[in-house]
C-alpha positions as CSV (number, residue, x, y, z in Angstrom):
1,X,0.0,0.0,0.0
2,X,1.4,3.2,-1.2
3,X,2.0,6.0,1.6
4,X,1.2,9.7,0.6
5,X,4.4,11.8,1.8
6,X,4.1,15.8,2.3
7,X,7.4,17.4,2.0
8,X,7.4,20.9,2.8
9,X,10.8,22.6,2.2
10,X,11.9,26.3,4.1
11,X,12.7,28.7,2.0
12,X,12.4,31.5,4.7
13,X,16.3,31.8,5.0
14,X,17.2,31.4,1.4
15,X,14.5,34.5,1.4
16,X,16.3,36.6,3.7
17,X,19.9,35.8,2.3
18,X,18.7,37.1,-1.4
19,X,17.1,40.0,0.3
20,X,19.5,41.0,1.9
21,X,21.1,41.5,-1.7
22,X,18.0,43.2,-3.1
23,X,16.9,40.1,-4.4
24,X,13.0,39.4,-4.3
25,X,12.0,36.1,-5.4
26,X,7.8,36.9,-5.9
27,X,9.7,39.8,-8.5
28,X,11.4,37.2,-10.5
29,X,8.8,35.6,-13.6
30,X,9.4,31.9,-15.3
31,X,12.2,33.1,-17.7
32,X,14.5,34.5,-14.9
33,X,14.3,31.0,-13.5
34,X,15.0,29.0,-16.0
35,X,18.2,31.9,-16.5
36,X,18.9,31.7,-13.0
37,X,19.1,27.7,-13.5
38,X,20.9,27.9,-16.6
39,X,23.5,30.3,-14.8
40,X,24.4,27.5,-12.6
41,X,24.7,24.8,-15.0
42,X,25.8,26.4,-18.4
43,X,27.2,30.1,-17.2
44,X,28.5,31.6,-20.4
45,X,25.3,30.1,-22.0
46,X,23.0,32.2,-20.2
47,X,24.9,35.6,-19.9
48,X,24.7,35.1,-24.0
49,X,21.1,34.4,-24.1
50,X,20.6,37.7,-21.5
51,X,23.0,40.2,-22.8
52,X,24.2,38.4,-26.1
53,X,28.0,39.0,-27.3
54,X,29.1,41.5,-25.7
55,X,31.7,42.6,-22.9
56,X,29.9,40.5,-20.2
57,X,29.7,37.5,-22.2
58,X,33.4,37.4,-22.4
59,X,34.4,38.4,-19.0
60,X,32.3,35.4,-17.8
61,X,33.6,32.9,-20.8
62,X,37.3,34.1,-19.4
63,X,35.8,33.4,-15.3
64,X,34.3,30.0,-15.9
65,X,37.6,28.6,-18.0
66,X,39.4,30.1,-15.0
67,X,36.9,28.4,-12.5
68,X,33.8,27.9,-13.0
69,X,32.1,28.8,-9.6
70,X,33.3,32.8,-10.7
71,X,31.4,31.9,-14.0
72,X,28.5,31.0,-11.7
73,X,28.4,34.2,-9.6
74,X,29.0,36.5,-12.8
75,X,26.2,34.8,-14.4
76,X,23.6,35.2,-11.6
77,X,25.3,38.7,-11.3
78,X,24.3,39.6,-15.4
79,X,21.1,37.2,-14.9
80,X,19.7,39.1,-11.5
81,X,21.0,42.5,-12.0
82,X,21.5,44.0,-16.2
């Protein structure tokens, strides 16, 4: 017999944290998270698709073959902020 399981995750801190950086997550609509989630994964892919090929795109292209965590940052940085 199957069980039914409620999960029921906090986001109250993660909340706080982005607010803190002017962040507001009811602002943010479907496209800026599915940029937001291409930032982590693919970060010179989405600061292409936001600002296309210019200055930002290459400064995070030079960050992520450097390391890819500063790719990540820059990205959410272009994704959440230009």
């Amino acid at each position: 017999m199957a069980k039914n399981v409620n999960i029921n995750i906090d986001f109250s801190g993660f909340e706080k944290l982005l607010g803190k950086i002017g962040v507001r997550l009811n602002h943010l609509s479907s496209s800026d998270v599915l940029f937001v989630i291409c930032a982590i994964f693919m970060p010179p892919l989405a600061v292409l698709l936001k600002v296309g090929f210019t200055t930002q795109f290459w400064i995070n292209l030079v960050l992520t073959i450097l390391g890819v965590v500063p790719g990540q940052i820059h990205a959410l940085w272009v994704v959440l902020f230009m």
